[in-house]
N, CA, C and O atoms as CSV, one atom per row, in Angstrom:
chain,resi,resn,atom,element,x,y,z
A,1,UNK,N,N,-69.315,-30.751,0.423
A,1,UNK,CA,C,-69.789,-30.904,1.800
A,1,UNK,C,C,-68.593,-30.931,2.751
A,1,UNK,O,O,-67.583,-31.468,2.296
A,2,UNK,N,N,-68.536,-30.456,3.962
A,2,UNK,CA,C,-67.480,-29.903,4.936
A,2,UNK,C,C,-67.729,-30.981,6.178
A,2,UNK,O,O,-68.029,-30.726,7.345
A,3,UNK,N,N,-67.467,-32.494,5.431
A,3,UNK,CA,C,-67.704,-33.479,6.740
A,3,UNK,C,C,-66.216,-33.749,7.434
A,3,UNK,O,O,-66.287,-34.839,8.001
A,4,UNK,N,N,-65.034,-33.226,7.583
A,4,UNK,CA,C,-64.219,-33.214,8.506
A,4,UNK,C,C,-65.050,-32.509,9.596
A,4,UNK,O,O,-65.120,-33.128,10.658
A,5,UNK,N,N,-65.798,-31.135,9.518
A,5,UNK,CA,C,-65.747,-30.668,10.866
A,5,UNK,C,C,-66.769,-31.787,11.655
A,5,UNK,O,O,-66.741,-32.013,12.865
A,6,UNK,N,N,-67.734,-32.469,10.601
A,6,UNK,CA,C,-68.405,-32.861,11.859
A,6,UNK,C,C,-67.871,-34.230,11.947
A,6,UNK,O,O,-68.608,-35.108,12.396
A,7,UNK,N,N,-66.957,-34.446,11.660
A,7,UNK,CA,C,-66.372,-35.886,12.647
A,7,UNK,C,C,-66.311,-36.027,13.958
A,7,UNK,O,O,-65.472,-35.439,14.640
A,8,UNK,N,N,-67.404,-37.010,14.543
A,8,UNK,CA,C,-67.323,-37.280,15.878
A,8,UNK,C,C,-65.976,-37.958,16.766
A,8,UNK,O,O,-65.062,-38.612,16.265
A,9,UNK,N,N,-66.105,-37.679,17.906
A,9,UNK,CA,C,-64.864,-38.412,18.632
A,9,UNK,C,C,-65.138,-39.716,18.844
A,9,UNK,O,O,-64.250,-40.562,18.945
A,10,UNK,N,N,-66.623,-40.017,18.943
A,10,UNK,CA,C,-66.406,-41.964,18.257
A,10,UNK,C,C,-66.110,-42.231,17.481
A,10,UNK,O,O,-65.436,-43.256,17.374
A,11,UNK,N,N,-66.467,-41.392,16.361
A,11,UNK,CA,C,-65.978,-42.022,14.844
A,11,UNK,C,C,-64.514,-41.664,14.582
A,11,UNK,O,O,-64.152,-41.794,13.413
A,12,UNK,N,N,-63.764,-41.308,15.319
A,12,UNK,CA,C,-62.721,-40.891,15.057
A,12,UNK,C,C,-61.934,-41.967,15.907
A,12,UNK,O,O,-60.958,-42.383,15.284
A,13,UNK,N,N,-62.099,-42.571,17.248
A,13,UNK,CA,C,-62.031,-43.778,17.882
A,13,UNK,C,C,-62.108,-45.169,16.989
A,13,UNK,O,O,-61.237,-46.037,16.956
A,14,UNK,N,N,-63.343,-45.167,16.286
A,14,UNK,CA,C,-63.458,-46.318,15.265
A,14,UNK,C,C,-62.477,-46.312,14.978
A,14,UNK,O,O,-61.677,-46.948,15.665
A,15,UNK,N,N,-62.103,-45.715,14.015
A,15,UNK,CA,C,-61.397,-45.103,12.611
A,15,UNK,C,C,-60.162,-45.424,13.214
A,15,UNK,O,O,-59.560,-46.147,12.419
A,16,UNK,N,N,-59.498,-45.240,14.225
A,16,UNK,CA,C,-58.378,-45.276,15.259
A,16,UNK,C,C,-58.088,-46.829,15.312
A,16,UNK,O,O,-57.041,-47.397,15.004
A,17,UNK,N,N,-59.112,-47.306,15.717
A,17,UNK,CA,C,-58.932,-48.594,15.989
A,17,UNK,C,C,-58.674,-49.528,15.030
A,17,UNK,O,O,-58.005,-50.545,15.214
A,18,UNK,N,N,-59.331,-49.112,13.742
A,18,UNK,CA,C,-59.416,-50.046,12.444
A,18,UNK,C,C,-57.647,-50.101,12.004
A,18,UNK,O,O,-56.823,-51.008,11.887
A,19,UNK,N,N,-57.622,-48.484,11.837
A,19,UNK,CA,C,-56.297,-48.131,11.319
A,19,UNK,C,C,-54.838,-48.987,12.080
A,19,UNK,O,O,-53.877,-49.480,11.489
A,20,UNK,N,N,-55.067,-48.941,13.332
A,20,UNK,CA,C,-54.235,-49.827,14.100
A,20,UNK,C,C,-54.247,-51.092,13.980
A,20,UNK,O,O,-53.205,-51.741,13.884
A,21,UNK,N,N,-55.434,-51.623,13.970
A,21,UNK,CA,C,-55.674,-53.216,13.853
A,21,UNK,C,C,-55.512,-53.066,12.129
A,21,UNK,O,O,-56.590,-53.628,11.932
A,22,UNK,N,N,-55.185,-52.857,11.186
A,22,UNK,CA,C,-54.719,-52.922,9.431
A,22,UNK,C,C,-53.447,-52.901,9.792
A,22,UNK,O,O,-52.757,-53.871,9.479
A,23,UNK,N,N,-52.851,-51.791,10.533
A,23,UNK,CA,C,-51.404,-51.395,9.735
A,23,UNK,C,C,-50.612,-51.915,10.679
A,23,UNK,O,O,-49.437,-52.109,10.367
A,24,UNK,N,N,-51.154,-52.328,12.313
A,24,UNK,CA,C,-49.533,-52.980,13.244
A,24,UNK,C,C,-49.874,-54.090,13.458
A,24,UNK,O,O,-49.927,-54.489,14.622
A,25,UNK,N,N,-50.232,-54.981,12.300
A,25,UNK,CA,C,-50.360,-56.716,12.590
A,25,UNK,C,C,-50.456,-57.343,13.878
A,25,UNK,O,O,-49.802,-58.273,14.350
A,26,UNK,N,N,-51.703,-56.435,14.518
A,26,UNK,CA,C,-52.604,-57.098,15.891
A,26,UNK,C,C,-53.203,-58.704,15.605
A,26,UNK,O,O,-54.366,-58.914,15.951
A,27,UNK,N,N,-52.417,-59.829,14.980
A,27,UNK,CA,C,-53.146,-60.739,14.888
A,27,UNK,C,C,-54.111,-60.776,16.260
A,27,UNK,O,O,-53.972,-60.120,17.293
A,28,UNK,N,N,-55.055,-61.687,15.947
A,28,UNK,CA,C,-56.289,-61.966,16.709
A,28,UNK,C,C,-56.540,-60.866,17.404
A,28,UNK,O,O,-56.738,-60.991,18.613
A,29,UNK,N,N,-56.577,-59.782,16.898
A,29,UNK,CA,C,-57.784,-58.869,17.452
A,29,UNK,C,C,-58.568,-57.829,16.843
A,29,UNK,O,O,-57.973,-57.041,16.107
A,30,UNK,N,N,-59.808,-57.696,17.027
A,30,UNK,CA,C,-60.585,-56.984,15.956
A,30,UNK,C,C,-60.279,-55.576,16.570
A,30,UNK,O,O,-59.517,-55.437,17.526
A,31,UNK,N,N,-60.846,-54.673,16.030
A,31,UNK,CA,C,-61.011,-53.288,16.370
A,31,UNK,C,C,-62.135,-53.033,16.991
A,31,UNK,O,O,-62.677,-51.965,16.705
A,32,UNK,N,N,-62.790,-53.923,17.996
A,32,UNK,CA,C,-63.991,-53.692,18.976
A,32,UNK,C,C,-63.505,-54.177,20.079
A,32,UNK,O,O,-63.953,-53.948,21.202
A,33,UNK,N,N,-62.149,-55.180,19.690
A,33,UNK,CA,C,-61.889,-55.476,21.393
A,33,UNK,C,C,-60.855,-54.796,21.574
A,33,UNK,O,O,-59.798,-55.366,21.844
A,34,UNK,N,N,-60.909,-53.852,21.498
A,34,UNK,CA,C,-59.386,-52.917,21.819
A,34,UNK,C,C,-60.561,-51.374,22.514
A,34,UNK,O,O,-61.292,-50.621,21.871
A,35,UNK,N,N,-60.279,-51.425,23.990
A,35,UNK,CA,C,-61.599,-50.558,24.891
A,35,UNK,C,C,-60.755,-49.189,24.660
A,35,UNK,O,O,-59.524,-49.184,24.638
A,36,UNK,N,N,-61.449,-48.182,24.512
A,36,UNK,CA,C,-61.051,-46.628,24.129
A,36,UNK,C,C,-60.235,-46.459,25.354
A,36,UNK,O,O,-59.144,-46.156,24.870
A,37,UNK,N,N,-60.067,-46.467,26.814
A,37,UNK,CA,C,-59.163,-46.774,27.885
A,37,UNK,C,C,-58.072,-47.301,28.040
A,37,UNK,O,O,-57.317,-46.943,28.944
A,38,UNK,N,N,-57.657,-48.638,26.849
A,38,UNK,CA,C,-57.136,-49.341,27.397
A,38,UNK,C,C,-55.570,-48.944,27.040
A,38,UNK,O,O,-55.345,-48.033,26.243
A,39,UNK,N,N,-54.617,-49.603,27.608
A,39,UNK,CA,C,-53.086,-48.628,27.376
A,39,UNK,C,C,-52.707,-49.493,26.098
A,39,UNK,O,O,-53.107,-50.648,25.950
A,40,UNK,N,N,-51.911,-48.835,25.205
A,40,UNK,CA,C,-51.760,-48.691,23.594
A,40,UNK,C,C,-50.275,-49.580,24.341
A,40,UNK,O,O,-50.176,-50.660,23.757
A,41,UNK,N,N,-49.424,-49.458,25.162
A,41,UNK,CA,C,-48.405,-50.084,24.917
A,41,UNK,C,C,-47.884,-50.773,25.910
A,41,UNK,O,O,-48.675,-50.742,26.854
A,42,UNK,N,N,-46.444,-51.696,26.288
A,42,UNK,CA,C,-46.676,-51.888,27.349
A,42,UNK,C,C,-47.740,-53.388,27.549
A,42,UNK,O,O,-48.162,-54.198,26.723
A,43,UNK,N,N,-47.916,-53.264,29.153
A,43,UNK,CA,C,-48.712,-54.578,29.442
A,43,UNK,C,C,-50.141,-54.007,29.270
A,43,UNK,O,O,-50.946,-54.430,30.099
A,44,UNK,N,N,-50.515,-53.307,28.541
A,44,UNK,CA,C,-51.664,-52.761,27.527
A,44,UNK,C,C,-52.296,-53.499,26.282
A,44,UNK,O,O,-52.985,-54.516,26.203
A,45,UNK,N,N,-52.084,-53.113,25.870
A,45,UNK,CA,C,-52.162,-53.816,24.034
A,45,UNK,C,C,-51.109,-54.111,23.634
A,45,UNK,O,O,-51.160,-54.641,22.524
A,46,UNK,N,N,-49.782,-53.967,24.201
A,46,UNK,CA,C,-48.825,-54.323,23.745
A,46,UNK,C,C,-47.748,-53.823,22.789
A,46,UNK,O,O,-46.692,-54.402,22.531
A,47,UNK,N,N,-48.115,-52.825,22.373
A,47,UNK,CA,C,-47.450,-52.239,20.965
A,47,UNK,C,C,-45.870,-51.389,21.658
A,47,UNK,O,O,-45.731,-50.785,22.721
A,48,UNK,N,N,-45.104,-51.600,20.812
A,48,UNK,CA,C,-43.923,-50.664,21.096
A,48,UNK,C,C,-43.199,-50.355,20.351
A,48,UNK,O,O,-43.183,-51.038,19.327
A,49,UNK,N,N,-42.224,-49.187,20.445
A,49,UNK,CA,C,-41.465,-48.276,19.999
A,49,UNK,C,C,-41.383,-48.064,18.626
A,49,UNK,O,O,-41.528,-46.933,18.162
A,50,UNK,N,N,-41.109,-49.295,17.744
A,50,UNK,CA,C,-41.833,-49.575,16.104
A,50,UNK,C,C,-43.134,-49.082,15.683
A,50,UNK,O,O,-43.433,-48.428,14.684
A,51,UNK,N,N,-44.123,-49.686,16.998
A,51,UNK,CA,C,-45.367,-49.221,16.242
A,51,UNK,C,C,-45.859,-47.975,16.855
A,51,UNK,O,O,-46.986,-47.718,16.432
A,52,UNK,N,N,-45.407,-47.091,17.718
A,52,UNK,CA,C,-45.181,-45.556,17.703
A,52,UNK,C,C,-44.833,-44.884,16.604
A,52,UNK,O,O,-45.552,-43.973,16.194
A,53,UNK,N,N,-43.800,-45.200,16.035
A,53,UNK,CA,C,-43.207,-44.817,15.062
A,53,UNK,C,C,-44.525,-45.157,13.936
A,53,UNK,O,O,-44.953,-44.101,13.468
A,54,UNK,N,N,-44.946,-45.872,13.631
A,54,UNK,CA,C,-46.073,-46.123,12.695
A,54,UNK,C,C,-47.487,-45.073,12.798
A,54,UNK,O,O,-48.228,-44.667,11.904
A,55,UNK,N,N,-47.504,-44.831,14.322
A,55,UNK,CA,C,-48.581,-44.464,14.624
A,55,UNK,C,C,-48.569,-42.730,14.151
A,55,UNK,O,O,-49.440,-41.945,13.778
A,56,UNK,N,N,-47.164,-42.646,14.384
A,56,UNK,CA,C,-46.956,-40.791,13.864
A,56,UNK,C,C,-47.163,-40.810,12.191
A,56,UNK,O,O,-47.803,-39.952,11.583
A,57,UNK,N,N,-46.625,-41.733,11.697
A,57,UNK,CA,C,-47.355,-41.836,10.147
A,57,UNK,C,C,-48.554,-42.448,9.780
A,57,UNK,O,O,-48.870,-42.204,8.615
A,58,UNK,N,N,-49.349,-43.188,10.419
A,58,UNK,CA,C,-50.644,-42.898,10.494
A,58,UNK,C,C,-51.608,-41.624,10.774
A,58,UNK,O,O,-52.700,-41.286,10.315
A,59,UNK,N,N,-50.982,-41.229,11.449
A,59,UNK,CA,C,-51.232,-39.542,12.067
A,59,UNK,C,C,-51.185,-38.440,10.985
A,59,UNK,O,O,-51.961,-37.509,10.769
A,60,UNK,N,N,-49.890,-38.871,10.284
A,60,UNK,CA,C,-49.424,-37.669,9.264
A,60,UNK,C,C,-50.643,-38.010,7.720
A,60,UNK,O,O,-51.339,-37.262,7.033
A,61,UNK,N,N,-50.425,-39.302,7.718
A,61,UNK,CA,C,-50.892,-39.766,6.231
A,61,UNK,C,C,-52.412,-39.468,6.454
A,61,UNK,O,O,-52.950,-38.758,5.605
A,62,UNK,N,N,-53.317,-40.023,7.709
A,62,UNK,CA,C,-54.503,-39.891,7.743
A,62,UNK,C,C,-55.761,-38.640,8.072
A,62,UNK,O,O,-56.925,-38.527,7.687
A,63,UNK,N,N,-54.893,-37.814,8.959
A,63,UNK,CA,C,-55.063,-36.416,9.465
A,63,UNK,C,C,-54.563,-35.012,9.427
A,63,UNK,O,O,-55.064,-33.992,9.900
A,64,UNK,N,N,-53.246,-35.230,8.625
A,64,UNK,CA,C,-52.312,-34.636,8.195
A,64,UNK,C,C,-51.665,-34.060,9.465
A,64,UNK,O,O,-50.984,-33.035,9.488
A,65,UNK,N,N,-51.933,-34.766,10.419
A,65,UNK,CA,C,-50.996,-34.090,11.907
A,65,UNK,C,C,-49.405,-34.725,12.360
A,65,UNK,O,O,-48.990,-35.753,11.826
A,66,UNK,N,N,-48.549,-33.939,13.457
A,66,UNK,CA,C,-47.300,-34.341,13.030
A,66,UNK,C,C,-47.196,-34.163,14.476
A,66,UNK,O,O,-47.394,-33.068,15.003
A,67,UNK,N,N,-46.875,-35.270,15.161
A,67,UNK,CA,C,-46.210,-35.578,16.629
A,67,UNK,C,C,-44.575,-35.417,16.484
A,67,UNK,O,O,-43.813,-36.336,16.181
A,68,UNK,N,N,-44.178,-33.981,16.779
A,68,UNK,CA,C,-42.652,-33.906,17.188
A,68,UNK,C,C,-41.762,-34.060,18.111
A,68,UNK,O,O,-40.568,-34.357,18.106
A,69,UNK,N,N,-42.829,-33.716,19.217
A,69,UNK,CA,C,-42.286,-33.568,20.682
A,69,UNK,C,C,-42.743,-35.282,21.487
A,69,UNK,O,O,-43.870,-35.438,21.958
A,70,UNK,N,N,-41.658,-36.450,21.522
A,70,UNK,CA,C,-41.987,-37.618,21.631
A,70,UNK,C,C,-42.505,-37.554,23.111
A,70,UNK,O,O,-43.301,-38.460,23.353
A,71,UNK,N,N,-42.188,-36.498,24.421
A,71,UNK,CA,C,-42.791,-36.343,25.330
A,71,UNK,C,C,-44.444,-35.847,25.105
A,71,UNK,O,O,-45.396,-36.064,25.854
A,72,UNK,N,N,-44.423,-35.355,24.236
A,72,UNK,CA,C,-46.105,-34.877,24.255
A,72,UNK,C,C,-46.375,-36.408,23.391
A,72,UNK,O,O,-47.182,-37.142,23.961
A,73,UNK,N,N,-46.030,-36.721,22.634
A,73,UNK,CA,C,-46.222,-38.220,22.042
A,73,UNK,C,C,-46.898,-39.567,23.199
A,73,UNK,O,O,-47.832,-40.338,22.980
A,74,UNK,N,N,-46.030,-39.457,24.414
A,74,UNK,CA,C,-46.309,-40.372,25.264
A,74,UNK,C,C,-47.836,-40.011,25.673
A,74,UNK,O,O,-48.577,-40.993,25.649
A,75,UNK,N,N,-48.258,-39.162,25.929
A,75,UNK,CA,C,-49.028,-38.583,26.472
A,75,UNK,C,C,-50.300,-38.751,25.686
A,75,UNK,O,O,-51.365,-39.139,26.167
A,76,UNK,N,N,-50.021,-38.318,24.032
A,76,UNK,CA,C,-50.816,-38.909,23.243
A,76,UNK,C,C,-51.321,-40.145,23.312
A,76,UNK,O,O,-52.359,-40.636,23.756
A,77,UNK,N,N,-50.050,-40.669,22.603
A,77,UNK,CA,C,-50.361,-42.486,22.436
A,77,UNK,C,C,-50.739,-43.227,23.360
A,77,UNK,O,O,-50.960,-44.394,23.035
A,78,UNK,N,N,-50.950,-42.840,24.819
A,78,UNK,CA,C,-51.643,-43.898,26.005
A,78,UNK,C,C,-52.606,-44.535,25.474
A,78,UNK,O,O,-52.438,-45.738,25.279
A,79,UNK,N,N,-53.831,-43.933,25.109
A,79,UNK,CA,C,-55.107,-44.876,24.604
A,79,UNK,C,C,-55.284,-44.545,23.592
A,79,UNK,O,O,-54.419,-43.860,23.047
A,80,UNK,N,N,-56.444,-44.877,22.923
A,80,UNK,CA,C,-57.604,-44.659,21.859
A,80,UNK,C,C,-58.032,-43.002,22.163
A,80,UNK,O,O,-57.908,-41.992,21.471
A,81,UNK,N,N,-58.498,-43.197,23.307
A,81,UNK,CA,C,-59.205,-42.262,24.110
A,81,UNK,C,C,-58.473,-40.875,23.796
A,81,UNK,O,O,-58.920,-39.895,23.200
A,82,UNK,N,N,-56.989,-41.117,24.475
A,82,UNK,CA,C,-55.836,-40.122,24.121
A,82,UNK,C,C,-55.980,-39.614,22.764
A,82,UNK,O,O,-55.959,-38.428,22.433
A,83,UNK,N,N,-56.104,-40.469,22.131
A,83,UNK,CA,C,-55.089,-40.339,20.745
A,83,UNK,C,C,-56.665,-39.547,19.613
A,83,UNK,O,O,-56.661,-38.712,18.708
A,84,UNK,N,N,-57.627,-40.221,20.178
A,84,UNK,CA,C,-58.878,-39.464,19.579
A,84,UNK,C,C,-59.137,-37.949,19.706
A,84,UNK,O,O,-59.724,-37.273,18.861
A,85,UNK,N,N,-58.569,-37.453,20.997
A,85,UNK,CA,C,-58.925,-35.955,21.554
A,85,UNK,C,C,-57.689,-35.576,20.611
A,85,UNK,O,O,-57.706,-34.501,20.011
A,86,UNK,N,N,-57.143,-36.028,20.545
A,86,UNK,CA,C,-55.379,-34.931,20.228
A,86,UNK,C,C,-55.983,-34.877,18.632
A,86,UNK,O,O,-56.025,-33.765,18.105
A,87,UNK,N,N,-56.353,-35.813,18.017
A,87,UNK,CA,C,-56.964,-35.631,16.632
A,87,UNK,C,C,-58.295,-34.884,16.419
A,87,UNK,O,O,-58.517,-34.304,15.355
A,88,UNK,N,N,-59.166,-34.899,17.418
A,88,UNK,CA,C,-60.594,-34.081,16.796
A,88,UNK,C,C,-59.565,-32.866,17.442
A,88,UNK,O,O,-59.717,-31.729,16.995
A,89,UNK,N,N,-58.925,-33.011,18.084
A,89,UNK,CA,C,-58.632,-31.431,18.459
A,89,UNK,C,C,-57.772,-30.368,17.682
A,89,UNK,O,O,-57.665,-29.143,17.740
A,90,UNK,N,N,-57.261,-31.274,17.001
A,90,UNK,CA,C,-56.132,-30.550,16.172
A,90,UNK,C,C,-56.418,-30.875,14.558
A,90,UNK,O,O,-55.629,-30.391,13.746
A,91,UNK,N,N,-57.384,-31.577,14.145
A,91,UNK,CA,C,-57.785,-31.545,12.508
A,91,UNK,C,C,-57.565,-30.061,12.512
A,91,UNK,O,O,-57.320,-29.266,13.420
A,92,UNK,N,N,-57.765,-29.905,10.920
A,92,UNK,CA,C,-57.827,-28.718,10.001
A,92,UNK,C,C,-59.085,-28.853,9.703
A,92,UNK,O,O,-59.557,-29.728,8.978
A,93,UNK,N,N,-59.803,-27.786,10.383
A,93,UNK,CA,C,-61.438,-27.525,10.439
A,93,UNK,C,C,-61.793,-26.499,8.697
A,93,UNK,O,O,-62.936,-26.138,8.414
C-alpha cells in the first residue's frame, strides 16, 4: 500500500510535533500545546541553534529530506506550519 502519498499536512504537523517534543527535551510540553503558527525559536518555543541542527536530522532520518541551504532553513524552521509544507512538499511520492 502507497500511504506516503496520502499523508496529510495535519498528520504530518502531528507527527512534527511529537518528533520535536521526543527528541529536543521540551520538558512540560505536550505536542498539542505547541500551535502549528507558533515560532519554533527565539521568544517562540524557544529552541535554538542545537536544536536546528537536530531538526535537519530529524528531517533526514524521518523523511529522508536534507536542508543545505541554512537561509532556506530559516525560512523552513519558523513553525510547524513551515516545516509541514516543506515536507508534504518535498517527500518522495
Amino acid at each position: 500500500m502507497e500511504e506516503s502519498k496520502d499523508v496529510s499536512l495535519d498528520g504530518i504537523r502531528k507527527l512534527l510535533k511529537e518528533l520535536l517534543v521526543e527528541n529536543l527535551s521540551l520538558e512540560d510540553i505536550q505536542p498539542e500545546d505547541i500551535k502549528d503558527d507558533e515560532i519554533l525559536f527565539g521568544d517562540g518555543l524557544g529552541l535554538d541553534s542545537l536544536d536546528a541542527v537536530e531538526i535537519v536530522v530529524l528531517l533526514q532520518r524521518n523523511f529522508g529530506l536534507e536542508v543545505k541551504d541554512m537561509k532556506q532553513g530559516r525560512e523552513i524552521f519558523y513553525s510547524i506550519d513551515t516545516l509541514a509544507r516543506y515536507v508534504h512538499g518535498n517527500m518522495k511520492k
